[in-house]
N, C-alpha and C positions, 0 to 999 in steps of 0.2 A: 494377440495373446495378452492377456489382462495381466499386469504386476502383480508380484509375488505380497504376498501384505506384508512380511515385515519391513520391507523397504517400502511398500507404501503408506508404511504408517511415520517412518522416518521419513517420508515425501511432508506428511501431513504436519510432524511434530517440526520440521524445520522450517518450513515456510510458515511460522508465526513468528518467528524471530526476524500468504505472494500465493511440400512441392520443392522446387530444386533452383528457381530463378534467381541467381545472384547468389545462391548458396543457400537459401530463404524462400518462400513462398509470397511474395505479392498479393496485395487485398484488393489491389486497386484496378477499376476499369476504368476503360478513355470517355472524360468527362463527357465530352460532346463539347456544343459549343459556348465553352469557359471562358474565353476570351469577352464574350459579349454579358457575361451574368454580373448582376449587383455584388458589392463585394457584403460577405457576411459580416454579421453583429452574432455577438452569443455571450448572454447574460446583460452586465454593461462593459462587456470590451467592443469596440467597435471597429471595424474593417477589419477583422480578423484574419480573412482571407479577401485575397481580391485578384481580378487579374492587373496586366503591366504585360512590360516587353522586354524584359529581360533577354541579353542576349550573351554569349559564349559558357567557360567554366572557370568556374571563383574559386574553385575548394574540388578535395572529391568529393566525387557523391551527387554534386550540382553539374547541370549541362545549364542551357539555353531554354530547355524542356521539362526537367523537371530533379525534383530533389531524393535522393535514396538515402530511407530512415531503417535500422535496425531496431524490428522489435524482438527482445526478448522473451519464451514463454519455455515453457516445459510440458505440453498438450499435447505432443507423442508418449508418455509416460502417464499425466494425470487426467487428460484429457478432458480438461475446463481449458476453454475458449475464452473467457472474459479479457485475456490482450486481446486476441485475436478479434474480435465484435468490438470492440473499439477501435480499434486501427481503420476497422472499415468502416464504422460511422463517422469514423472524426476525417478520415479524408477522403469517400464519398461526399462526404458536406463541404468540406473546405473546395476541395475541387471543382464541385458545380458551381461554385462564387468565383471564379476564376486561379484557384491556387495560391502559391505565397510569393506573390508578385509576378502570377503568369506562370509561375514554373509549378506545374503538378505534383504532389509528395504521393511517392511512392513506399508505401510500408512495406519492408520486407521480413519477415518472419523466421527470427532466430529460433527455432525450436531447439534449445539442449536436453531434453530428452531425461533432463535433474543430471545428468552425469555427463554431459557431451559439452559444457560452459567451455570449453577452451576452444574449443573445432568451431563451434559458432562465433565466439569471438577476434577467432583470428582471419574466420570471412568476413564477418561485419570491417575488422579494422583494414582489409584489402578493397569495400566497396561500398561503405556506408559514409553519410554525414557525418548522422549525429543517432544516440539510440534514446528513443523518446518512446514513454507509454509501456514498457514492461518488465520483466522481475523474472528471476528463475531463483530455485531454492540453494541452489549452492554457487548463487553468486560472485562469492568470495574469490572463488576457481581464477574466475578471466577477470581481476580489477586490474594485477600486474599487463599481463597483455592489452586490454586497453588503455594506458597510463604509456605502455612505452609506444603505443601507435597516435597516442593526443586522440582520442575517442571523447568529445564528450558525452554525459548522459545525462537522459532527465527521465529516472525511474520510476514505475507506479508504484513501488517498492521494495525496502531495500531489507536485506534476510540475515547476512551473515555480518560480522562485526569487522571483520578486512575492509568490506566493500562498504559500509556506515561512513559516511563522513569522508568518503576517498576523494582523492582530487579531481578538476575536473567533471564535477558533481554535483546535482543539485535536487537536492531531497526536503519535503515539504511535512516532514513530522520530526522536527525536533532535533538534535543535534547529537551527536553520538556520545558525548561528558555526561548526561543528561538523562533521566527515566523522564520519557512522552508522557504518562503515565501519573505525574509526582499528584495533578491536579484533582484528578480521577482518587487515585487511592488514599488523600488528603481525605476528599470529602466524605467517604465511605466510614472511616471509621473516626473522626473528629466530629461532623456534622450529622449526617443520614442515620448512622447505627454506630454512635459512640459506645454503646457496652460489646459490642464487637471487636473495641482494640486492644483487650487482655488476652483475647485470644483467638488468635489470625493461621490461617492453615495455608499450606500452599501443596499442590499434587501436580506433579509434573509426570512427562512424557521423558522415559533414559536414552537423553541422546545430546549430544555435547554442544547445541545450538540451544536446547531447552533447559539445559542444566544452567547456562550460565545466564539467559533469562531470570531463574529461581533465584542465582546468588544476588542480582542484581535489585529484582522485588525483595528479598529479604532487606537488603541492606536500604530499603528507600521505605518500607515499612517500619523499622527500628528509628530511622530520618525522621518521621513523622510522629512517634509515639507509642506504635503499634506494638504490641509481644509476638513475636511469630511459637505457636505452642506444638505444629503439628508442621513437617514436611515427608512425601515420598516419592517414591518414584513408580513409575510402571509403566513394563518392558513395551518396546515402541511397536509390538505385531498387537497389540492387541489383547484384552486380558477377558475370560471367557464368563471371570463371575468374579462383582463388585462387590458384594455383600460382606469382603472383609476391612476392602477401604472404609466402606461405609460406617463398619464399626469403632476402625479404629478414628476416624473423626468422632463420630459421637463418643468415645471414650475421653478424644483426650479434650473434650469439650468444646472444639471449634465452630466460631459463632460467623466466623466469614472467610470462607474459601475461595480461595485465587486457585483457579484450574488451568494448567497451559498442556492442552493437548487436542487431536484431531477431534473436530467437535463433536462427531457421528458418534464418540464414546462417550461426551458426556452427560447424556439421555438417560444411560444404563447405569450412571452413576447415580442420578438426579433420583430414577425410581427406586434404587436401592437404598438410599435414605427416605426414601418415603416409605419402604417398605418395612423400614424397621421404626418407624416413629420419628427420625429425627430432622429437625428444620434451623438451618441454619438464618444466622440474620438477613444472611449476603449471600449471593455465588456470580465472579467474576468468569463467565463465560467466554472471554474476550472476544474483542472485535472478528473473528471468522468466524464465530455464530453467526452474525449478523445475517440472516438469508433464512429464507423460508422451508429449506430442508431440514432447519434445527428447530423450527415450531413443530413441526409434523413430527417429528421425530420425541420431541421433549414431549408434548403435549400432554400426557397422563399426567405427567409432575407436577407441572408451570402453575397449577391450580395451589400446590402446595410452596415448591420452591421457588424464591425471590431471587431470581436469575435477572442478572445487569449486563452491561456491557457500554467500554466506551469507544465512542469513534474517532478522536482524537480532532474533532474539529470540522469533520462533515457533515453535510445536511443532510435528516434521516431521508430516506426514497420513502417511506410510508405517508409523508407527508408535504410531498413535493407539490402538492397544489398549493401549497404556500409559501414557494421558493420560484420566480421564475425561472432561474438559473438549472435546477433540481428538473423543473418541470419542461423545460426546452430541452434537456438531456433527456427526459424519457421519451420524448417525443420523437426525437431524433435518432432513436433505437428502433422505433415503432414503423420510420419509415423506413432507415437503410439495413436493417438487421431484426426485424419483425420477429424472428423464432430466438432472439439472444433474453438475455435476462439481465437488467441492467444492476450489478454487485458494486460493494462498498469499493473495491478495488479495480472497476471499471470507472465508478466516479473517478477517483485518483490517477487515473491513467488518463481521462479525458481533460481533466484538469492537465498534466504535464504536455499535455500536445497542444493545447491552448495554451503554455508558456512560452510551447516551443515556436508556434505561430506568431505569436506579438513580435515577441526577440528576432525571429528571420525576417519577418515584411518589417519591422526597423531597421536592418540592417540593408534595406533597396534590393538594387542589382548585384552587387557587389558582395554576394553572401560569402560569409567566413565562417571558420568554426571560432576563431576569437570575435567576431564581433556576437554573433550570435551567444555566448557565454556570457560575456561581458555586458550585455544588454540583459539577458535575463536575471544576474545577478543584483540589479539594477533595483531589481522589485524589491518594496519595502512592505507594501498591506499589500501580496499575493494573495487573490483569493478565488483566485480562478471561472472570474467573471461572477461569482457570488456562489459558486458549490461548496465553501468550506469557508472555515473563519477567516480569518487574515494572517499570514505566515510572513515574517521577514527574510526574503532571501538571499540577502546583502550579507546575512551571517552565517557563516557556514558551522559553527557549532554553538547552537543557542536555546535555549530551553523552550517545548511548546508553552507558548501562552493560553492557548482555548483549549476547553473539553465540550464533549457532551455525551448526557448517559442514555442509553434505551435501556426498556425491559422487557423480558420477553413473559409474552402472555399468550392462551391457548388461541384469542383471535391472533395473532402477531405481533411483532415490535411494536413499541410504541415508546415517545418521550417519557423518561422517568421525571420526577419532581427533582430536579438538583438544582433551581434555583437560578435558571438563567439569566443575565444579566447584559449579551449584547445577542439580541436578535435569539437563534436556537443556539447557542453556544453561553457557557458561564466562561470570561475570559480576565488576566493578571493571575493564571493561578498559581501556587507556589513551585517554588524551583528546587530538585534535588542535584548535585553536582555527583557524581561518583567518587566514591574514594578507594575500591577496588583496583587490583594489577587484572582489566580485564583488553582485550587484544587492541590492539589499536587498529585504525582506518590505514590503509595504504595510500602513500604519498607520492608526487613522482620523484623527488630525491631516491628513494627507494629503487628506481627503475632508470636515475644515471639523468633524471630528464630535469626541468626548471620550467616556470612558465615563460621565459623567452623561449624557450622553445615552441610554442602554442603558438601558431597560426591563423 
């Protein structure tokens, strides 16, 4: 039975803000013979995975045999795979190299179902490691419960403002004080289309994850220069004719539209200012455009409307023959998971199991959930073998330094002109701090706990 659309349109609006074994479903089959395989390289990390002789149990989750990883998705409700196809490239691959130190990761498949985040969390904290490689949209649900079981995570991404910045945590866009963002919406309206910053529009999706996104761009717009002249809202099922949004931007003269809503809907937007004459400088289609369902879909407009998008630091897939990194990951899709589609947020997720991989085979035989933490934290130009710019992880609340913009065109994405400066990313770019009462990240103070308590 397919979800009711107004709740899958609040599936859509909130995640911009992403079988029964073990509780979870298993990606993994029995390597064969792992013991005797070279150990992998992947980008320039090297011996990423390898075998060894690891013997008895360090931690839960680790035997003698192998390591049980909690991934998060929400694929019984939304039914995008993109955890789920990474989990099984990243340790198919690892595992035919021998594992992380001999001992096999097994992913097992948290499905909350966008509403079930507590019942999945509280199996994963009875039988999991560590949760590496996935994201559900109400997050926020299980940070407490993970926090008082000493869960760590290394999320492909993080949705709600509880779980941003939560302890125990390690997130690779930017720091929760902070708009990811500040570099990105700097250069839009100071550099690329400076008569755009008199007057800045913003149309959001009405739902309390997307609203407080809005306050947060408004206030980091104002930061920068910009006039915000135009905000609204619309309702999260879905709205059946654009034609009045439409107008009322061209009314109140908005030259560069920040859109935060399920992208499927802003196609019907896009035509409806073309259909009445009007062309803005800009339209911030944010990064979950980014995929080929939003060319096919935009494509009548794209010829008119200057549709952007930023990735906050990874390497476009469009032009992965020029990344080895980029380009060993499609590959890698191509042989363990041939029918998946390799997304902006499958990068990000291959990327955190490749942090989680270094930090475990450093930590030997003797795996822990504190050494492994503590070792990942460790990174300072994080870059996940070369899939994304370089992120300092030592900082747990620090402002992104690198952007990079696409535009989308009736062929497809492509690098926009923004003037890149290290390799496909412009990086030092400016910093916005907050100065909003907006929620704060959960601690384990919060939950009675300290990091002596971390094992």
């Amino acid at each position: 039975m397919r979800p009711h659309r107004p709740l899958a349109a609040l599936v859509a609006l909130t995640l911009l803000a992403a079988g029964c074994a073990r509780g979870g479903t298993s990606t993994e089959e029995t390597p064969g013979a792992a013991q005797a395989a070279a150990p992998a390289d992947f980008g320039d990390l090297k011996g990423i995975c390898k075998p060894g002789k690891a013997t008895g149990s360090s931690a839960q989750g680790v035997t003698a045999k192998e390591i049980d990883i909690g991934v998060f998705s929400d694929v019984g409700f939304t039914k995008n795979s993109e955890y789920l196809d990474t989990a099984k490239v990243f340790t198919q691959w690892c595992n035919a190299a021998g594992g992380i130190n001999g001992r096999k990761v097994v992913a097992n498949i948290r499905d909350a179902r966008f509403m079930e985040v507590r019942q999945r969390m509280l199996e994963s904290c009875r039988e999991d490691f560590a949760l590496v490689g996935g994201s559900s949209g109400l997050d926020g649900l299980g940070v407490k419960d993970r926090l008082s079981c000493l869960l760590p995570a290394f999320p492909a991404q993080v949705v709600q403002l509880e779980n941003n910045g939560s302890d125990l945590q390690i997130g690779q866009t930017g720091g929760p004080s902070y708009n990811r963002y500040t570099g990105y919406i700097t250069w839009l309206v100071k550099e690329a289309y400076p008569a755009s910053a008199g007057s800045v529009g913003i149309l959001t999706g009405d739902s309390p994850a997307t609203k407080t996104l809005l306050e947060q761009a408004k206030e980091t717009f104002a930061a920068v220069g910009a006039k915000i002249t135009y905000t609204d809202l619309f309702p999260p099922q879905g709205v059946t004719d654009w034609t009045p949004y439409a107008h009322a931007i061209k009314s109140k003269g908005v030259k560069g539209l920040m859109y935060l809503g399920d992208f499927k809907d802003l196609p019907k937007l896009q035509q409806a200012l073309t259909g009445i004459g009007y062309k803005p400088d800009w339209i911030d289609a944010n990064s979950n455009a980014y995929n080929p369902a939003f060319i096919q879909l935009a494509a009548p407009s794209l010829g008119t409307q200057n549709t952007l998008a930023d990735l906050s630091g990874i390497h476009p897939l469009e032009t992965a023959a020029a990344n080895p990194a980029t380009r060993q990951l499609v590959d890698l899709f191509k042989k363990h998971a041939p029918k998946a589609q390799v997304t902006l947020p499958g990068v990000r997720a291959f990327s955190t199991w490749l942090l989680f991989a270094k930090a475990a085979s450093s930590c030997g035989e003797n795996l822990t959930r504190k050494c492994l933490f503590e070792t990942a934290v460790k990174e300072t130009a994080w870059t996940g073998g070369g899939l994304q710019a370089p992120v300092d992880l030592s900082k747990n609340d620090a402002p992104l330094s690198c952007f990079n913009v696409e535009k989308a065109t009736p062929q497809g994405w492509k690098p926009a002109d923004f003037k890149p400066d290290k390799g496909a990313y412009r990086c030092n770019a400016p910093a916005h701090r907050f100065t909003g009462g907006y929620t704060k990240p959960v601690k384990l103070a919060d939950v009675g706990k300290s990091m002596s308590d971390f094992k």
